[in-house]
Every structure is written in structure tokens, then in C-alpha cells.
TORKE-395198 format. One record per residue: residue number from 1; residue in three letters; chain; z, x, y of N, C-alpha, C in turn. Coordinates in steps of 0.001 Angstrom, whole numbers, plus 524288, in hexadecimal, padded with zeros to 5 digits. Atoms other than C-alpha are relative to their C-alpha. Layout:
BEGIN
num	residuo	cadena	nw	nu	nv	caw	cau	cav	cw	cu	cv
NUM	ALA	A	Z	X	Y	Z	X	Y	Z	X	Y
...
! end
This chain:
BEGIN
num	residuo	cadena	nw	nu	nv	caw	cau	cav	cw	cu	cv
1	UNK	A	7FAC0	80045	8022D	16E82	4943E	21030	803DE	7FEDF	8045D
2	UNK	A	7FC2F	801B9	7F9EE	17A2B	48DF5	2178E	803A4	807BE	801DB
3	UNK	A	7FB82	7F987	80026	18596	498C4	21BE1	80415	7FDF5	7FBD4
4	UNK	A	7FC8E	800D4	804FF	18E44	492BA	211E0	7FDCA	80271	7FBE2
5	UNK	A	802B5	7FC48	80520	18580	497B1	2073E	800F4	80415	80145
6	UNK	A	80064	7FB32	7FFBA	183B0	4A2CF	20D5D	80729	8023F	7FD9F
7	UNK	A	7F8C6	7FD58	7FEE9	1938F	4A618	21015	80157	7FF9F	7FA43
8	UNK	A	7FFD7	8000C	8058A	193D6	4A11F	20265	7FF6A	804CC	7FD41
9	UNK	A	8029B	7FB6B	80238	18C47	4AC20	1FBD7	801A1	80443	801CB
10	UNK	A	7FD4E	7FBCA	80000	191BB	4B59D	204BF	804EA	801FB	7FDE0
11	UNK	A	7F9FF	7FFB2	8031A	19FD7	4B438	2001A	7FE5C	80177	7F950
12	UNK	A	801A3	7FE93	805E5	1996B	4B4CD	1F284	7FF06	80515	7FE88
13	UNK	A	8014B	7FB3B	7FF1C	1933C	4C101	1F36C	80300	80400	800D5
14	UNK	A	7FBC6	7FC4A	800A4	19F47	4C651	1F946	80401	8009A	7FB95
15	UNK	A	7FBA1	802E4	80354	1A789	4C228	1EE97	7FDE3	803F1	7FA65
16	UNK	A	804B0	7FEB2	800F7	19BDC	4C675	1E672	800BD	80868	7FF42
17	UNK	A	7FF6E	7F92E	7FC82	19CEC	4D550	1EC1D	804BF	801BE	7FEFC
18	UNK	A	7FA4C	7FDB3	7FF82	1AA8C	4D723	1EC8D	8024E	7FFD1	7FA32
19	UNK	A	7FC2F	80048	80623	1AD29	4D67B	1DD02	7FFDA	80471	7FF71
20	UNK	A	8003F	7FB9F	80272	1B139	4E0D7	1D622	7FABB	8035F	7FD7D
21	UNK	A	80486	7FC99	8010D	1A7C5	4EA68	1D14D	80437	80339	7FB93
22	UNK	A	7FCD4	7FB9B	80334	1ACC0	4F3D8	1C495	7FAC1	801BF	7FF54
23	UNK	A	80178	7FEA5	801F7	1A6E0	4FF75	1BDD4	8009E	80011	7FA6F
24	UNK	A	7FE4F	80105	804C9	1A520	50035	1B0D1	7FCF0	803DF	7FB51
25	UNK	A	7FFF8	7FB1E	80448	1A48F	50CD4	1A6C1	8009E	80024	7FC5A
26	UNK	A	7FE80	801AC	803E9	1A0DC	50AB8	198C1	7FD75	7FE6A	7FDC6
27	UNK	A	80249	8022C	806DD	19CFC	5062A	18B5F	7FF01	7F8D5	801AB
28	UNK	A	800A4	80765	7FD3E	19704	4F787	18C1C	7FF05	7FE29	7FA2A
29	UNK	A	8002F	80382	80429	19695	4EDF2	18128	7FE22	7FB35	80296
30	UNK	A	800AE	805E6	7FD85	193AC	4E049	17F21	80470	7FC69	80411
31	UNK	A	7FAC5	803D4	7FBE0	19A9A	4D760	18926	802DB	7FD8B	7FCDC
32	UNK	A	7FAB8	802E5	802EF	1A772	4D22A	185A4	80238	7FAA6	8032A
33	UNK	A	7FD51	805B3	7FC50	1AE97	4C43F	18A00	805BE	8004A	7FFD9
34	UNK	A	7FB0D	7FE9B	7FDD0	1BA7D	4C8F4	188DF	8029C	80449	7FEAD
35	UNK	A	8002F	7F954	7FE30	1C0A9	4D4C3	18E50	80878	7FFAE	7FFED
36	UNK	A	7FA41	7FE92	80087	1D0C1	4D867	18CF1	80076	8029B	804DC
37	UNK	A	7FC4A	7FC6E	7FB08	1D91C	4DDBA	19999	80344	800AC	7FD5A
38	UNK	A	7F8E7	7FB32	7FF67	1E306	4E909	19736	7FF3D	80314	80561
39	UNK	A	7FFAA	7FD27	7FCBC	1EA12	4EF19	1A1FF	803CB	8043E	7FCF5
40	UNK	A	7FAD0	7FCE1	802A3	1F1FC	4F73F	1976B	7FC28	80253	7FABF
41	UNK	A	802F1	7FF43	80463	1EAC2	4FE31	18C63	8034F	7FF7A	7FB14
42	UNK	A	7FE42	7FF43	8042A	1F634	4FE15	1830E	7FF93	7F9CD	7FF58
43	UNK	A	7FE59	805A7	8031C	1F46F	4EE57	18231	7FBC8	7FE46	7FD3D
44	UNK	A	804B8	803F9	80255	1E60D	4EDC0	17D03	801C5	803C8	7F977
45	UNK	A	7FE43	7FF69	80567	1E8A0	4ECDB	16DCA	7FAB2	7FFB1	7FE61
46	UNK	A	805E2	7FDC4	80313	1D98E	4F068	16977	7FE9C	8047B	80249
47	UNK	A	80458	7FA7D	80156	1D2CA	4FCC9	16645	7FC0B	7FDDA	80369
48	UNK	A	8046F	80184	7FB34	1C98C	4FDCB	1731D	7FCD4	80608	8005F
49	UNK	A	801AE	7FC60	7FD4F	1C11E	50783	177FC	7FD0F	7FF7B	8067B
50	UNK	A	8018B	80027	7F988	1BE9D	509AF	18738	7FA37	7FF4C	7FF6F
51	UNK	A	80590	800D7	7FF7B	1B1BF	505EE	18A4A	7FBF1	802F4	8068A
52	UNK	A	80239	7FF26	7FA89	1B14A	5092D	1985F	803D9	7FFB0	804D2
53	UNK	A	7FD9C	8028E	7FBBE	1B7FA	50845	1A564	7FD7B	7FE5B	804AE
54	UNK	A	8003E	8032F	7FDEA	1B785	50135	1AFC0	80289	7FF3E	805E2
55	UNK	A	7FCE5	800AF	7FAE6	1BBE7	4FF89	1BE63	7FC94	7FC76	804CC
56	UNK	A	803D6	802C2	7FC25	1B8BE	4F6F4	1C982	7FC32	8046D	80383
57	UNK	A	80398	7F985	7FC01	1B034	4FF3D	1D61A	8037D	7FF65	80416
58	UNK	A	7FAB0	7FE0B	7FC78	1BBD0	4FC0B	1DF86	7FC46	80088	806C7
59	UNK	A	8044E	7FDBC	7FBA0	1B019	4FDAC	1EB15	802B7	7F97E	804B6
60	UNK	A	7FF9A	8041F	7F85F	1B4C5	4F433	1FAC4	7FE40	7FDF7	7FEE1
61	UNK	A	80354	80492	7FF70	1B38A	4E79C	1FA85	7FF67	7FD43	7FAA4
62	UNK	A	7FE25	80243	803E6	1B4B7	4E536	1EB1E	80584	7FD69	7FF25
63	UNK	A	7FA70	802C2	80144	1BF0A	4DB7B	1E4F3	8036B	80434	7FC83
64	UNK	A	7FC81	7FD5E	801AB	1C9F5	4E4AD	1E11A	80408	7FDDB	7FACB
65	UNK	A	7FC6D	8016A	8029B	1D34D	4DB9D	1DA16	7FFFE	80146	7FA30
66	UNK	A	7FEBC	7FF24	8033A	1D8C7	4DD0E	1CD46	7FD64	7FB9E	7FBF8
67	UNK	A	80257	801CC	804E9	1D340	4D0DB	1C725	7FAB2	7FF28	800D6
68	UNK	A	8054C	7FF8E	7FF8E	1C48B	4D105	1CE3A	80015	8043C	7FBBE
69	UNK	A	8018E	7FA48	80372	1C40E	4DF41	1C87F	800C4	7FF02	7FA79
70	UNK	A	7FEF7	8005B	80567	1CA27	4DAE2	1BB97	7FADF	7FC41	7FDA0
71	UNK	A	80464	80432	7FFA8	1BF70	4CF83	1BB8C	7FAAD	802BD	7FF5A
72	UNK	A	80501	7FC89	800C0	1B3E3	4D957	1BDA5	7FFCE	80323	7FB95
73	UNK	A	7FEC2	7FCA5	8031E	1B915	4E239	1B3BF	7FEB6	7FE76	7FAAB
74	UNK	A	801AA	8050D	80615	1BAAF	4D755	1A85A	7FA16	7FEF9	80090
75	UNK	A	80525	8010B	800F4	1AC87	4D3DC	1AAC9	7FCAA	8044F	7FDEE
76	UNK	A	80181	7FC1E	80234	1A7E0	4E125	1A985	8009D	801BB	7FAB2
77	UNK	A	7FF4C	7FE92	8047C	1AF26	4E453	19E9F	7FF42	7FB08	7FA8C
78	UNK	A	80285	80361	80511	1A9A5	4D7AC	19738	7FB3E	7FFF7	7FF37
79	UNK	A	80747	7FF3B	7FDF2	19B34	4DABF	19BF1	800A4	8064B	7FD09
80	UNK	A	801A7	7FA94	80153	19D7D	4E931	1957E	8021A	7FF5B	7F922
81	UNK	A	7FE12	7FF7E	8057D	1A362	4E429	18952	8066E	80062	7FD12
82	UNK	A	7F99F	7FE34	80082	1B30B	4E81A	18AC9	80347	7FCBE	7FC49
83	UNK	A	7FC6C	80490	803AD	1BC77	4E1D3	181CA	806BA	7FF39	804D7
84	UNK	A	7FAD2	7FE94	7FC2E	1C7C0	4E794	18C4B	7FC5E	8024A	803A2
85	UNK	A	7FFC1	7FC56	7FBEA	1CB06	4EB83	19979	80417	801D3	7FEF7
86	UNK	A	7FB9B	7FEA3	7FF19	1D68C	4F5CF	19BE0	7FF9E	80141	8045F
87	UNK	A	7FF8E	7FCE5	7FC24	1D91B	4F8D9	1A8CE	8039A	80233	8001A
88	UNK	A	7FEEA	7FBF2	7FF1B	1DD8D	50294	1AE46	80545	80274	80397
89	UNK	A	7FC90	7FE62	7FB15	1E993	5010B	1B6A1	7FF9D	7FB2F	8058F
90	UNK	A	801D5	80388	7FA9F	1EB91	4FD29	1C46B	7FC58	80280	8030C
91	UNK	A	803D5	7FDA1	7FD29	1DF4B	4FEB0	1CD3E	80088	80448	801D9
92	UNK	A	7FFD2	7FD52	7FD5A	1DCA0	509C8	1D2B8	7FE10	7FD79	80769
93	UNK	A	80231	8015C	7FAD4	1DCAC	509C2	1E28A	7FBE5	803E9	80407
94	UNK	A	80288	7FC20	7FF4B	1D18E	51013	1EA20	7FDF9	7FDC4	804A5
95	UNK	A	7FFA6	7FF1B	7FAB2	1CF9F	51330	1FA38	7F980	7FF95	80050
96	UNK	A	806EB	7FECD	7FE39	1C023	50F8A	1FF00	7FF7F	800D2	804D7
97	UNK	A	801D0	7FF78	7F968	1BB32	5137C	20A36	7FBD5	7FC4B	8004E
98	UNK	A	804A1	8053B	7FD67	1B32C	506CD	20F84	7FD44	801E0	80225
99	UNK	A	80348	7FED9	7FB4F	1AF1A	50AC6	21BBB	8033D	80345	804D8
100	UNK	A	7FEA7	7FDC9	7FB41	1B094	51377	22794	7FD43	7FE1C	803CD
101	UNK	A	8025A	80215	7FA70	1B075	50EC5	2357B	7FFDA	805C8	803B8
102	UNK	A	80090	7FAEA	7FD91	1AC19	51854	23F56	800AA	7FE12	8062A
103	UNK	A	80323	800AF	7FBD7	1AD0D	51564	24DF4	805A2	802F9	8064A
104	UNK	A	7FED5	7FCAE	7FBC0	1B017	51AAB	25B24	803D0	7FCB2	80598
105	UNK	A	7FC9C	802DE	7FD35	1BBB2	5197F	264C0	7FD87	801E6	8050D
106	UNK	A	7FFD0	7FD6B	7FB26	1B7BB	51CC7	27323	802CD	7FE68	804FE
107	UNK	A	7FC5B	80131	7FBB0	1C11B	51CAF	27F20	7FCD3	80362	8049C
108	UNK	A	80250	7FD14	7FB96	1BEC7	522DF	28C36	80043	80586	7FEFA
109	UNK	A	800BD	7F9B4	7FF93	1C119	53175	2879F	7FE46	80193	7F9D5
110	UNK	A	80078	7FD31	80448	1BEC2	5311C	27962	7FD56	7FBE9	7FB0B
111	UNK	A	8001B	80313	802C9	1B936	52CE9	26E1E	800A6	8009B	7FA17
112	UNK	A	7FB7B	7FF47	80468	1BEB5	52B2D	260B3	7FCCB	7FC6C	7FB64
113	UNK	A	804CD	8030C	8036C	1B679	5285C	25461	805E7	7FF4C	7FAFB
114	UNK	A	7FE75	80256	803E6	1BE28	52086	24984	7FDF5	7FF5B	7FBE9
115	UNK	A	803A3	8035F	8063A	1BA9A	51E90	23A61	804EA	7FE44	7FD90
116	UNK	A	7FD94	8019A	802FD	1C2D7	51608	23383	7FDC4	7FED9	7FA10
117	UNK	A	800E7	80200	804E7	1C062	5145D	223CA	802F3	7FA78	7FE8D
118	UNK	A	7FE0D	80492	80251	1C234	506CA	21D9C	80160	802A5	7F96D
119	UNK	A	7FF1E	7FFC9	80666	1C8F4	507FF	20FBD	80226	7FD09	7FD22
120	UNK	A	7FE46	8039E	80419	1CA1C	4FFC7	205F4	80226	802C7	7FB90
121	UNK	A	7FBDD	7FCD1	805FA	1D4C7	500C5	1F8FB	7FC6F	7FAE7	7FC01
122	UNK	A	80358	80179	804DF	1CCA3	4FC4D	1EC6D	80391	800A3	7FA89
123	UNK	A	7FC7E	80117	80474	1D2F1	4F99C	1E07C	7FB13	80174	7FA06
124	UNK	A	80367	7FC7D	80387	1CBB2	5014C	1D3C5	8041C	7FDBA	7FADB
125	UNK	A	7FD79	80132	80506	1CEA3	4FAA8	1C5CE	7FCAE	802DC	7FB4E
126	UNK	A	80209	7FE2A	80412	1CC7C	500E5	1B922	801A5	7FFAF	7F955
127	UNK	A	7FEF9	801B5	8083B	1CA72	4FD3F	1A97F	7FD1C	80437	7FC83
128	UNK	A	803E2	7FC3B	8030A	1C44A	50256	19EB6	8002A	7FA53	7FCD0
129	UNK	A	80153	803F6	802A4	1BE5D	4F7E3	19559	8003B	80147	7F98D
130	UNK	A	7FE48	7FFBC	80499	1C08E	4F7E8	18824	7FDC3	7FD50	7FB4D
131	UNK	A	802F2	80252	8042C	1BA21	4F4A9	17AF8	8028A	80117	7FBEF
132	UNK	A	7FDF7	80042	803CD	1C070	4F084	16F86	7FD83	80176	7FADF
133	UNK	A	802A5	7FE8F	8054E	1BF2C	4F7C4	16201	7FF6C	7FB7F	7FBDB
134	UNK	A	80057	804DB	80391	1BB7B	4ED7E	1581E	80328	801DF	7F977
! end
């Protein structure tokens, strides 16, 4: 393989890796093709019942944004059956600890051990899916 392929495939992979990820809690039906967004519950005008909720995993290094996450979400909730999404608000925000560095200062009289933590801010969305009474 040349390195163009290669470099190719790697970018893929990363691209690949870094999507969103949700969980998903709940009643499943047949798949649906099309799914309703409310960000307001007083605007959906059908008799529904919750089916389940729903949130991305928010975990370093995932795509955070508002319409990746909305994108993962709609698929899920047409792969479980949903007639609706409602979410839930604005994201929640949430502090990770990445990684800790550990290492050592030494001068002529002393020496001095350092740990710095890396932290990343993650962005946490949440729905509940919804099934229409017939």
C-alpha cells in the first residue's frame, strides 16, 4: 500500500472514532423513517407515550456538537422505532479527567515532583423518545 492510502484510512478511522456514541433506555418497536424534533413538550399535538431515554456518553475525544449528537440520536431513535424526539434542554456540561502527568524537578539542593491533570469539558445531551398513541 502507498502512504497515501495509508494516511487515507488513517484520517478515516479517526473521523470514524470520534463520532458520537449515545445510550439508549427502553421499549423497541419496529423501525420508523420518520421521527419528529420537539425542544418544547407543550408543541407536540399527539397522545404519546415515552418509550425511553436517551443521552449521548460525552467520553474525550468524541464529537460533542449539537448537530453530530442530534444526527446519532435521530438514527437511533428510527432503528428503535420512535415516532418523536423531545429533548431535554440545554446540554449538560461535565469536567473529565484525561490524564495525569507525573514528573520530577531536580536542582542542586532539591527535588520537586509535579502531577499535572489534563481536563477536558464534554457536553452531555438528553431526550426521551416518544411513541405515538394511534
Amino acid at each position: 500500500m502507498n502512504k497515501t492510502l495509508l494516511g487515507f484510512l488513517g484520517i478515516v478511522l479517526c473521523l470514524i472514532s470520534c463520532k458520537p456514541t449515545v445510550n439508549y433506555l427502553g421499549r423497541s418497536y419496529a423501525p420508523s423513517t420518520n421521527v419528529e424534533i420537539f425542544f418544547d413538550e407543550q408543541d407536540i399535538e399527539k397522545d404519546y407515550l415515552v418509550m425511553g431515554k436517551i443521552e449521548n456518553n460525552g467520553h474525550p475525544g468524541e464529537i460533542d456538537n449539537a448537530e453530530d449528537v442530534q444526527a446519532v440520536m435521530l438514527a437511533k431513535a428510527k432503528s428503535v422505532g420512535a415516532d418523536a424526539i423531545l429533548y431535554g434542554g440545554m446540554p449538560q456540561e461535565k469536567w473529565i479527567s484525561d490524564e495525569t502527568k507525573t514528573s520530577v524537578e531536580e536542582d542542586e539542593d532539591s527535588k520537586t515532583v509535579k502531577t499535572t491533570n489534563s481536563v477536558n469539558t464534554v457536553r452531555i445531551y438528553n431526550a426521551v423518545l416518544l411513541k405515538y398513541r394511534d
